[in-house]
N, C-alpha and C positions, 0 to 999 in steps of 0.2 A: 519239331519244336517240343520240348520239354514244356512241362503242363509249371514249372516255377516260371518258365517264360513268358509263357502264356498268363501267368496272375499279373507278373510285373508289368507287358505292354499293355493290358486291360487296366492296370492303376495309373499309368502314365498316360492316356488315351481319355480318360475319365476325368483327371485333374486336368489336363489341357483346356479339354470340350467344357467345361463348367467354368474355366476361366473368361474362354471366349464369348460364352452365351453371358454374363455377367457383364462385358464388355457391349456388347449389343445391348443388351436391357437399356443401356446408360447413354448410348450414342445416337441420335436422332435418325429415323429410317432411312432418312435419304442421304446419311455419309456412314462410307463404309472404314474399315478399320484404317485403312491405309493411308486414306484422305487424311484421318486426325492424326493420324502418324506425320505425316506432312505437315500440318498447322504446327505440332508440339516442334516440330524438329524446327522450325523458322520463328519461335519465340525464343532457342536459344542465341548468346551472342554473335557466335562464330557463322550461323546462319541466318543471320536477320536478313541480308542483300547477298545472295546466293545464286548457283548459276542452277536448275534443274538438274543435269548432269550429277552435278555435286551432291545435289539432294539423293539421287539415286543410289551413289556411291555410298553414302554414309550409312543410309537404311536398308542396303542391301538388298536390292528393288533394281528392276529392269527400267531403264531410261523411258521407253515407251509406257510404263505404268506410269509413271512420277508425271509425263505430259499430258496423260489423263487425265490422273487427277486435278491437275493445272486448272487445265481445261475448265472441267467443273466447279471446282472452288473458286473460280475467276466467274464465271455465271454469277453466283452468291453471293459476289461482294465479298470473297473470304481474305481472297490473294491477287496481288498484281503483279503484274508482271511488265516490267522496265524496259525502256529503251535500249540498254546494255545488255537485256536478254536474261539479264538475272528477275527473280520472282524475291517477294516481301511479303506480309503480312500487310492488310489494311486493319486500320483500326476497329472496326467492328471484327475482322479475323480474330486480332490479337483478344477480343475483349469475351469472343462466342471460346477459344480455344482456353481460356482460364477458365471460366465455366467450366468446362467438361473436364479437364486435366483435375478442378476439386471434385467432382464427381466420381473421377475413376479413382482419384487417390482413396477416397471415402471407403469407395468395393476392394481395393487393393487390402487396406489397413485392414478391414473384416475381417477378411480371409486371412491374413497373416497374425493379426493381433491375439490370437488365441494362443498361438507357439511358444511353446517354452524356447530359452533361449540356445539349448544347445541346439532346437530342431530349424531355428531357424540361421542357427550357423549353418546346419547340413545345406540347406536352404541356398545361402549365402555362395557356397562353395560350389555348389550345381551352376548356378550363374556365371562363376568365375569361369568354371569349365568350359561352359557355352560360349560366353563371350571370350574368351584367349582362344578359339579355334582360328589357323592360321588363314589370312583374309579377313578376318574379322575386324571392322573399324575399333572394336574396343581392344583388339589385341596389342594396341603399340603402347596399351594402360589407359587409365582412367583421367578423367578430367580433371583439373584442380577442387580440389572441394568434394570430388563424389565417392562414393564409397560402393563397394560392392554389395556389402550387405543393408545398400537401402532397396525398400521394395515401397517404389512409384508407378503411377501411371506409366512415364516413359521405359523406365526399367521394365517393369513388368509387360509391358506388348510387344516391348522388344523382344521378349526372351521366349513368347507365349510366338508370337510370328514368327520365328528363327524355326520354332518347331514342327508350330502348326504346317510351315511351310514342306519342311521335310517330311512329314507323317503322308501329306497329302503326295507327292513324288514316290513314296515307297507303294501306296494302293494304287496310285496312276497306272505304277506299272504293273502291276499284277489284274489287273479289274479295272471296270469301270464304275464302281462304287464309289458314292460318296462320304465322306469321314463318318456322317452318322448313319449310314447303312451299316457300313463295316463294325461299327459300334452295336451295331443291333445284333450280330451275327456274331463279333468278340464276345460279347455279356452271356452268349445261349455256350460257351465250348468250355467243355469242362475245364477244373482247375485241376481235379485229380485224377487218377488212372483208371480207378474205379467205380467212378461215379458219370452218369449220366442225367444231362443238366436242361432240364425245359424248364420256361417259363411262362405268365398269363403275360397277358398284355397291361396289364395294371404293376406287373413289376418291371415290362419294360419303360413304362412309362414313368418310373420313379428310378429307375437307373440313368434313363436317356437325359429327364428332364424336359421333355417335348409334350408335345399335346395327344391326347386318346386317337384322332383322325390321324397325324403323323403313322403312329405303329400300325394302325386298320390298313392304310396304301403300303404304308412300306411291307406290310408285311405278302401282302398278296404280290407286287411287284417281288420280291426275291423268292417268293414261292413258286413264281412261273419260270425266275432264274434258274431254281432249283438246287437253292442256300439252305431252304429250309422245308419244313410237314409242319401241319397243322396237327394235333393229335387229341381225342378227347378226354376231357378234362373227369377220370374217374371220382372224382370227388366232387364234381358240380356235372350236374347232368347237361347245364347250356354252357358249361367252360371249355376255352380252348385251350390249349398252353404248343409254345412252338418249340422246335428241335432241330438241328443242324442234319442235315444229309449229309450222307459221304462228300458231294462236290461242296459243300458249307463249310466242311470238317477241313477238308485240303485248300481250300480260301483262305479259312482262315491260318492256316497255320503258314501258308503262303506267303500269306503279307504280312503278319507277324514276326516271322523269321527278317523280315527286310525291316521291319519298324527295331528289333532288336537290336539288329546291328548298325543301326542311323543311331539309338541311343545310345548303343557302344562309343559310337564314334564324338559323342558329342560330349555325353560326361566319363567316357571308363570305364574304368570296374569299379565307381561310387553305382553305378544301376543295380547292380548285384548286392550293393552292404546292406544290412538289416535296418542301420539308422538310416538308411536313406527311405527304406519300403514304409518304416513307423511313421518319421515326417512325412510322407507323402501321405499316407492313409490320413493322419491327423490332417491336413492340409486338404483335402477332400473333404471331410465332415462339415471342417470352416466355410470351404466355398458353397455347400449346400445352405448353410446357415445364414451364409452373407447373400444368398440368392434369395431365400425368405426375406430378409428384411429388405431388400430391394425395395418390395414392395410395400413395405409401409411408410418409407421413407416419402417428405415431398421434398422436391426442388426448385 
């Protein structure tokens, strides 16, 4: 793997993971992404009295997930589910799934609102890419009324789960690391050919976005893998800072090489333009920004 591959699937990897953790901040702990993917998907028309099946189909989700979640949002009072075998919305559903859809729209507009407008045509046109992939419920076109280049709630988890989904399939198969291990391990591999890249755990901790305890476990956990050394810190006599091992070095470029070519396949040769690299980099900054003000916000 060439070390510009290596920047691009670390900036693509980096924008996903801060979209999703933005998404969590905002979703109540006991529903996970997919659930409210299911509530939004049964406020629209064509799915208001829908068969599960159907729901599966459309989100691109396995039947036996979609009856989970059923499952559970029927506990909650969220969803019912009919005599004909089709599921709905109850009205406390429909009324808790408005709530959070203006909540994500809120985190969505942050992070986007910043964007000059050519970046977020690039923006615009990634989307398209994604969603015209063949199989794709959006590939037979758009709805009446919608536009590609809006970024919602539903738009946006669609396109952030379409990925996230494959990101996770590409490290499956290589390792049994999870998306922010491999993140931890992506952020320590150089970008350039010359250089050799450690860091303290206060800067994995503001790359990752995670807690000081996360990087402490994770990092001994992959040290016994043997991803990484601990090395010491010449310039602070108690500092640590970590480094890739040869077997880290070949992980990562492992599963990098497979996350590349998922991107390939999803937007192109737009992975490779420079407008695409700039938007993204600026679309990063936003989501850090719109992850600050999470928290000052009430709701």
């Amino acid at each position: 793997m060439d070390y510009a591959k290596a920047h691009s699937v670390t900036l693509w990897c980096a924008v996903l993971a801060k979209a999703n953790r933005g998404v969590a901040k905002l979703l109540p702990k006991q529903m996970t992404q997919l659930q409210f993917r299911l509530l939004e998907q049964l406020t629209l028309p064509e799915s208001e009295h829908v068969r599960p099946v159907r729901v599966a189909r459309l989100l691109v989700l396995k039947p036996s997930d979609i009856d989970e979640a059923v499952a559970v949002l029927a506990d909650q009072g969220l969803v019912r589910p009919c005599e004909d075998g089709c599921i709905e919305l109850t009205r406390a559903g429909r009324e808790r799934t408005m709530e959070l859809t203006k909540r994500l729209n809120v985190f969505f507009a942050l992070c986007v609102g910043g964007l000059a407008d050519e970046e977020r045509a690039v923006l615009a046109d990634l989307l398209r890419r994604a969603f015209s992939l063949p199989g794709s419920y959006y590939a037979s076109g758009s709805r009446a009324g919608e536009s590609v280049g809006v970024f919602d709630a539903r738009r946006g988890l669609a396109a952030t789960a379409m990925l996230h989904g494959a990101v996770l399939v590409a490290i499956k198969k290589a390792t049994s690391l999870s998306f922010t291990d491999f993140r931890f391990l992506l952020e320590l591999y150089p970008k350039r050919r010359t250089a050799t890249r450690m860091l303290r755990a206060r800067d994995v901790v503001a790359f990752l976005r995670t807690g000081r305890a996360y990087v402490t476990t994770a990092s001994v956990r992959l040290e016994e893998q043997g991803y990484l050394v601990r090395v010491p810190d010449d310039r602070d006599a108690r500092g640590i800072l970590f480094k890739l091992t040869p077997q880290g070095m070949l992980c990562v470029q492992d599963v990098a090489d497979d996350l590349y070519a998922v991107l390939v396949s999803m937007f192109g040769e737009a992975v490779e333009e420079r407008a695409v690299q700039r938007a993204l980099k600026h679309l990063l900054e936003l989501e850090d920004a719109a992850l600050d003000e999470l928290g000052e916000l009430s709701w």
